[in-house]
C-alpha positions as MATLAB code, in Angstrom:
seq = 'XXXXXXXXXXXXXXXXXXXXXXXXXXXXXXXXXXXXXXXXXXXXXXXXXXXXXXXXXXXXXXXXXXXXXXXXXXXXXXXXXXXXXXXXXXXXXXXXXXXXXXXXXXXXXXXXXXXXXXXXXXXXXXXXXXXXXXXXXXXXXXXXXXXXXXXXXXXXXXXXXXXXXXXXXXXXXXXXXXXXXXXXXXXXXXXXXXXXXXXXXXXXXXXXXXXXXXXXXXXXXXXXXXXXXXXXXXXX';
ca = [
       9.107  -37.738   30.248;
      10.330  -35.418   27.533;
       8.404  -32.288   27.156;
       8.464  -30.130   23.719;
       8.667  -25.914   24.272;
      10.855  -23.401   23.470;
      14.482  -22.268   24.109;
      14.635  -18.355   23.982;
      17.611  -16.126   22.845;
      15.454  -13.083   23.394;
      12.955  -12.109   25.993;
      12.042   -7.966   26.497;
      10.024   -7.766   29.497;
       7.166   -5.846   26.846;
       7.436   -8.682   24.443;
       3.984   -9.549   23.215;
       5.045  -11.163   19.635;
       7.474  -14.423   19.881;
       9.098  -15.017   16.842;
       9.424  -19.453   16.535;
      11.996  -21.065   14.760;
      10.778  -25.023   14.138;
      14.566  -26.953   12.306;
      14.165  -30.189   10.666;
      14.449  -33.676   11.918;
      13.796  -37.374   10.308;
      10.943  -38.666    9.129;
      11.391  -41.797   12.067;
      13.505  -41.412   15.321;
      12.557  -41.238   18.787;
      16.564  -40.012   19.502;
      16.711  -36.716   21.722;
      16.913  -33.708   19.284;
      20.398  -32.647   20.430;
      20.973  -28.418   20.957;
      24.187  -28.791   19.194;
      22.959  -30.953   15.677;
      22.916  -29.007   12.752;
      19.242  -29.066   11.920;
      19.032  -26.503   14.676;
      22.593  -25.171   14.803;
      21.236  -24.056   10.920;
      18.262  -21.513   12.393;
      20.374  -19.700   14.221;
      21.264  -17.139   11.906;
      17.512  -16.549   11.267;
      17.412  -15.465   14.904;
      19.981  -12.998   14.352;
      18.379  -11.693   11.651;
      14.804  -11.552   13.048;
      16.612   -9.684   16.116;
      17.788   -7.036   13.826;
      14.612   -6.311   12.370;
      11.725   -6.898   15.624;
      14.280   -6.021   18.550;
      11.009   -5.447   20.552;
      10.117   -9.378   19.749;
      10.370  -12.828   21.566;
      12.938  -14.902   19.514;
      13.341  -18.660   20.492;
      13.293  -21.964   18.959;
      10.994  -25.078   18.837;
      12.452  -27.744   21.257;
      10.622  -30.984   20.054;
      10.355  -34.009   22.329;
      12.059  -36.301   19.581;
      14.016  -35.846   16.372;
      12.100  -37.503   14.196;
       8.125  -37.281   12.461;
       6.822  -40.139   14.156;
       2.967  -41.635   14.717;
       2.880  -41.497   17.913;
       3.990  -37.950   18.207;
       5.109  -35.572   15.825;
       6.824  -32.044   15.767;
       3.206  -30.247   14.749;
       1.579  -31.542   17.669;
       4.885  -30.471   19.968;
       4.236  -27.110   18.229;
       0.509  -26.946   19.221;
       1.468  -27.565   22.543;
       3.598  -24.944   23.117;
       1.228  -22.297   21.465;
      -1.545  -23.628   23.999;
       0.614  -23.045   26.904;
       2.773  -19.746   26.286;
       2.029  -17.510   28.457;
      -0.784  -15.182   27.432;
       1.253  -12.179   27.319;
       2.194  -13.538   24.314;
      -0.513  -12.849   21.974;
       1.106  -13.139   18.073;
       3.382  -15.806   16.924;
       5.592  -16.103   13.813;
       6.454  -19.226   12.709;
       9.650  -20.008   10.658;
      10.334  -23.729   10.244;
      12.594  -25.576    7.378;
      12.315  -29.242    6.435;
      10.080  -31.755    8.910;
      10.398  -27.852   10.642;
       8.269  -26.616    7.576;
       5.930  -28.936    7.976;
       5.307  -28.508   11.448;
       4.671  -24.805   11.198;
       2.134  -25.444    7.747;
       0.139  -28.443    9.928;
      -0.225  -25.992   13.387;
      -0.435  -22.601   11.048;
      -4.030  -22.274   11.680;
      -3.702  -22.053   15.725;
      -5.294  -18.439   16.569;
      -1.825  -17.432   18.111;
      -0.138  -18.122   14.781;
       0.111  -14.194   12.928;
       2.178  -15.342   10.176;
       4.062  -18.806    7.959;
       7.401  -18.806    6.681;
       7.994  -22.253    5.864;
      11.651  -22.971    4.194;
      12.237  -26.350    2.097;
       9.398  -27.599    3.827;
       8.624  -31.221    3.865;
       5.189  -32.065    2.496;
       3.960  -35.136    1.398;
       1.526  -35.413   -1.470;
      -1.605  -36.177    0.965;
      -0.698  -33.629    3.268;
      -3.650  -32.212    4.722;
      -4.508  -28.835    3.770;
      -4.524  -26.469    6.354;
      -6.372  -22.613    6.521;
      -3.667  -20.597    7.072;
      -3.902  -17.089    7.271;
      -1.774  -14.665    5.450;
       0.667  -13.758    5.553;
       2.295  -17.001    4.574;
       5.266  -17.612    2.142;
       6.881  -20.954    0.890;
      10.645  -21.113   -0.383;
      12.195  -23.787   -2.302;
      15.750  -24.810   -3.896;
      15.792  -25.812   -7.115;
      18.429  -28.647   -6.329;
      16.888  -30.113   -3.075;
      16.991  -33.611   -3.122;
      15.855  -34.167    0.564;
      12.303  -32.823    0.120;
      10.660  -31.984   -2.981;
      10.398  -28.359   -4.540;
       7.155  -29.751   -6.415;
       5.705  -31.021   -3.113;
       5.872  -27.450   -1.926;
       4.487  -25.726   -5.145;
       1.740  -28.489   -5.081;
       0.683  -27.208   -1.710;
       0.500  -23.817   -2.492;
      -1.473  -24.177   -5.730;
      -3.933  -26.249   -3.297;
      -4.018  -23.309   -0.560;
      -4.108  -20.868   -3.318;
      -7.408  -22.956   -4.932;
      -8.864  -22.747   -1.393;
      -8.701  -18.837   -0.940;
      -5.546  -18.238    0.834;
      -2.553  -15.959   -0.280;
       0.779  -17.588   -1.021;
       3.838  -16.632   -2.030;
       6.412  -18.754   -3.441;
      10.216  -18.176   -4.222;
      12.430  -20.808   -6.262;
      15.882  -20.450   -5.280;
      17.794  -21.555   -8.085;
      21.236  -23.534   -7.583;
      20.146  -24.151   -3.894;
      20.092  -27.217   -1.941;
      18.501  -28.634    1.122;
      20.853  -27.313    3.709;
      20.178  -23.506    2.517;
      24.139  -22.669    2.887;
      24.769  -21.619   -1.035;
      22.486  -18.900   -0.785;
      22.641  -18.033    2.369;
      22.364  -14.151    2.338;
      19.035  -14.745    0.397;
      17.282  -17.278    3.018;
      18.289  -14.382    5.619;
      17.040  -11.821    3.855;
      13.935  -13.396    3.484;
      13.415  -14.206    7.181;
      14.292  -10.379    7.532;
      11.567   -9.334    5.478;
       8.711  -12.009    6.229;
       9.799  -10.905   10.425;
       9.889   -6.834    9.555;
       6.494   -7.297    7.822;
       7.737   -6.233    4.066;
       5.024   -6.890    1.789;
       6.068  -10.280   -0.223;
       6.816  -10.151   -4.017;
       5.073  -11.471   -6.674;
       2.787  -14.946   -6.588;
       5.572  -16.810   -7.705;
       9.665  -15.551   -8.238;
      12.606  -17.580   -9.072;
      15.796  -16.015   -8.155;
      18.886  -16.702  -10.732;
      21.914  -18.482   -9.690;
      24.321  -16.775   -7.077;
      27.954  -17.455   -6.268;
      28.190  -20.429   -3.942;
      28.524  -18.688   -0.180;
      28.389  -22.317    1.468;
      31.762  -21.503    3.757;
      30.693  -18.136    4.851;
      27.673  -19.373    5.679;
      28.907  -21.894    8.494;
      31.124  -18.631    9.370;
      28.104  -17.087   10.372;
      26.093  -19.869   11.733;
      29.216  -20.139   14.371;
      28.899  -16.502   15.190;
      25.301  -16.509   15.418;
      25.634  -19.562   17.783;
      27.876  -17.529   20.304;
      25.889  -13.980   19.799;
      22.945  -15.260   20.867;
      22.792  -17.687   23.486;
      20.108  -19.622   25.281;
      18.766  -17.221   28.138;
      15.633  -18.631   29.242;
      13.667  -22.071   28.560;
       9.960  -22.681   28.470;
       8.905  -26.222   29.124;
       5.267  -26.985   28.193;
       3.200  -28.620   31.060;
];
């Protein structure tokens, strides 16, 4: 039987705070969620940027026990799972997820492990259930995604927002679902959200920048061989 936890690229012996990265799936498929696919393959420059600014930190990534959203299990109760069972060393979590990743780290935000949101492109439905997360949390969006919605996400927020809890939002414009046009942005962001900056304003859109789509899978290859898988945690 599968079991959903976490593949780690970093692991000090004093690490107390695990930084998560959760990658997007489908919204139906029971198919194994391949290390090599590009949902994941796409986080891994967000680990090399977390490194650089928490060296003292955990850094893995989400390992869910199928690719897709499904009803009969789905990537936020894979996440819960592994936030039940780390060990208790571990004591403060950052989430990062993008996509059907996004939504996993909004639905399990409110687990007392969880320290922090960063939820990129997320995917969330107009029902979604509204979750108490604690700040900080901070939603980014492209302006041309056409695989989830940038209104879905604003939506949310406006909800949390109505219930009490500090958001921040940025609009990327020119920016689609993949996050490779802008991809110096996206990785600044997860610099500053991991490094504990304090967040802009409520809500900023960022202009147009030039298109940096091929040096982006540049550095998604390098990031791939930097930091390689040294240690797996298997829930259960």
């Amino acid at each position: 039987m599968r079991r959903p936890g976490v593949d780690l690229v970093r692991h000090p012996a004093s690490a107390t705070e695990l930084v998560l990265l959760a990658h997007g799936g489908e919204e139906q498929s029971h198919a194994d969620p391949s290390l090599w696919r590009p949902a994941l393959l796409r986080m891994w420059p967000f680990a090399q940027a977390a490194r650089s600014v928490a060296p003292n930190s955990a850094i893995g990534f989400l390992r869910y026990r199928f690719r897709g959203w499904n009803d009969d299990g789905d990537a936020a109760a894979d996440l819960r799972t592994v936030l039940d069972e780390l060990p208790p060393v571990i004591s403060r979590v950052l989430l990062i997820g993008h996509s059907m990743g996004g939504r996993a780290v909004v639905a399990a935000g409110d687990h007392p492990r969880v320290a922090g949101v960063l939820a990129l492109a997320p995917w969330l439905p107009r029902d979604e259930p509204l979750v108490a997360l604690r700040p900080p949390v901070t939603f980014v969006h492209g302006t041309d995604d056409t695989i989830t919605a940038p209104a879905g996400t604003t939506a949310y927020a406006q909800r949390l927002r109505a219930a009490g809890v500090e958001v921040t939002t940025y609009s990327l414009a020119g920016e689609g679902h993949a996050m490779l046009r802008r991809a110096k942005d996206w990785d600044r962001l997860v610099a500053e959200f991991v490094g504990g900056v304090p967040a802009g304003g409520c809500d900023e859109h960022w202009p147009t920048v030039r298109d940096q789509a091929l040096s982006a899978v540049g550095e998604i290859v390098k990031a791939r061989l930097r930091l390689p898988v040294k240690e797996r945690f298997r829930a259960g």
